[in-house]
N, C-alpha and C positions, 0 to 999 in steps of 0.2 A: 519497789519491793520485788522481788524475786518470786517466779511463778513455776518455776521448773519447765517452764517451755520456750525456747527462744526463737526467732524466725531463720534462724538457722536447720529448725526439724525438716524437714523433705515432707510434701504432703502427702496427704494417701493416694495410691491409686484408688479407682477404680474399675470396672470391664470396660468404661466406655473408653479410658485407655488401653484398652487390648490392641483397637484396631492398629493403631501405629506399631506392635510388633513388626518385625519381620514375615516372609512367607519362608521361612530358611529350614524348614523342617523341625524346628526346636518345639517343646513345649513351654507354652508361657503361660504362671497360675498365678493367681496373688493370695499372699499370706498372710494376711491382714495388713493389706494395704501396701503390700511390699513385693514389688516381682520374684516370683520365682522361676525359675528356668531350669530345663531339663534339655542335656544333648539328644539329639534326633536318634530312635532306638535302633541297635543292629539288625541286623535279618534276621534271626533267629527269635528274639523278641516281638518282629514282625509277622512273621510264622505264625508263633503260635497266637497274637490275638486276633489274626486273620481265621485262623482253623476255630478259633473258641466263637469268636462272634458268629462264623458260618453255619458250627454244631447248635450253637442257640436259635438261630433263627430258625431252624429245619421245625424243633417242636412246637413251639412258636405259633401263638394262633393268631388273629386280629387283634385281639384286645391286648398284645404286646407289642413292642416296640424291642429291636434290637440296635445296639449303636456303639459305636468304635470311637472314642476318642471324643464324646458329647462334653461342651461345656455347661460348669454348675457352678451356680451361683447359692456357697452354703451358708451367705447371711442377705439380711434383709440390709444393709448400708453397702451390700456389692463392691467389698472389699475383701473379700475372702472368693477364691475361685478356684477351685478343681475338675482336672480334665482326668479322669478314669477312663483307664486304656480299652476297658470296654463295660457297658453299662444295661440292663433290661429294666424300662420305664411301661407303666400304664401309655397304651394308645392316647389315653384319653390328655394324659401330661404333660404331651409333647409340646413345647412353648420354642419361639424363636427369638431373639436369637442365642438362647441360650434357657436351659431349663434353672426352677427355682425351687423345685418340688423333687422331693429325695426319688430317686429313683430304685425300686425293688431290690436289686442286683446292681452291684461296683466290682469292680473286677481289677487287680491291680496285676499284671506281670512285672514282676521286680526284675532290676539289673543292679549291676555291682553298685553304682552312684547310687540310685533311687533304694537300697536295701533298710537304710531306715526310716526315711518315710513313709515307706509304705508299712514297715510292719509296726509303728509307732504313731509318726506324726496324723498321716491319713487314718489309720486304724483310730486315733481319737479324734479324730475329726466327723469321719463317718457316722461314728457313734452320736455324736455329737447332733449329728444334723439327722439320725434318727433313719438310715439306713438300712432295713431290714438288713440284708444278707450281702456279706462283702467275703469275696475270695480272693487271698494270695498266690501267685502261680509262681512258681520258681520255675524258670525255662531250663534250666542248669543240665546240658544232657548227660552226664554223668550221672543226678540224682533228683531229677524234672518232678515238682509236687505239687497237689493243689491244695491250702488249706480254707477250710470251707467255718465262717463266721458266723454266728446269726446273733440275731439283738435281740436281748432277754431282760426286761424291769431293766432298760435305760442303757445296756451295756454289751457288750460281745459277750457271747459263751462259743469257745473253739467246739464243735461240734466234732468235726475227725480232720488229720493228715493223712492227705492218700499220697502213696510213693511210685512212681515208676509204674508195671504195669497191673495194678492194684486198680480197680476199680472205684469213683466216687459217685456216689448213689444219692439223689435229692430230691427234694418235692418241692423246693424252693430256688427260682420264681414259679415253675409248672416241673415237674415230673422229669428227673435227667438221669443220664449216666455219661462219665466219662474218662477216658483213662489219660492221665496227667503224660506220659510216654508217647502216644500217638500224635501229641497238640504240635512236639515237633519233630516226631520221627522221620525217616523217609521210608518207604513202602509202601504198603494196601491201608492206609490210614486211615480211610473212607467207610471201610469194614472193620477195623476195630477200635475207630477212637470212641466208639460209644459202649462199649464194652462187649464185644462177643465172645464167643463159647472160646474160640481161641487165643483171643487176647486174655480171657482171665485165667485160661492153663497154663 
């Protein structure tokens, strides 16, 4: 009799298969149970979540955690794994070798490949696994934006898009400002990416 499974399926991975990835710069996630792969990001993608994880850490007290490209593991059968380009975790959360516990703050800077995952797939995933507060960045220097997510009775509510050099203002994971234009402008970006008097004139 026929079972609808034949030994022909491919099994699942797991993380414990992560390690034989490559070191080739790619990201390698699993999607339930199925690698996913991302090409290694441009500069300007590296930019800005190098300038975003540095601005988070500044206010940043002990009892956080800042971290650039942390793996998660967002079920309990470690078949599901997302690496969020940059992440703010409880001190106290921090697990090796890879976290299991949602992290406060996910941070995704999208690029042209990754544009739907992240404002779909990962956006109900996060949700999903109960993500207070996930931000979109669009590094795009033409129209660079941050949009700012928070989990409301189970689900995203968009709080605001900030554009260019428009100021975003939050108290979630602690108390920020930041302006979506300076993550990867060049200039005095040290002085206005957090929003000064001259950056928001």
């Amino acid at each position: 009799m026929a079972t609808g499974k034949t030994d022909l399926d491919p099994p699942l991975l797991t993380v414990d298969d992560l390690k034989d990835t490559p070191d080739d710069g790619r990201r390698y996630e699993l999607d339930d149970g199925r690698l996913d792969v991302s090409p290694a990001p441009v500069y300007v993608h590296t930019r800005v979540e190098s300038r975003l994880s540095y601005h988070l850490t500044t206010p940043a007290s002990d009892d956080f955690e800042v971290a650039t490209g942390p793996g998660i593991n967002v079920n309990a059968d470690r078949t599901h794994h997302r690496v969020p380009d940059v992440a703010v975790i409880h001190t106290a959360d921090a697990e090796s070798p890879y976290l299991t516990k949602p992290p406060l703050l996910a941070v995704e800077v999208v690029s042209p490949e990754s544009a739907i995952r992240d404002h779909h797939t990962k956006r109900q995933e996060y949700e999903e696994f109960g993500i207070p507060s996930y931000w979109i960045v669009n590094p795009d220097p033409a129209l660079p934006s941050i949009t700012e997510l928070r989990l409301e009775d189970g689900g995203y509510r968009e709080v605001t898009t900030v554009v260019g050099e428009n100021i975003l203002k939050t108290d979630t994971p602690f108390p920020l400002s930041v302006v979506p234009h300076w993550l990867g402008a060049l200039g005095n970006r040290r002085k206005h990416v957090g929003g000064s008097d001259e950056a928001a004139g």
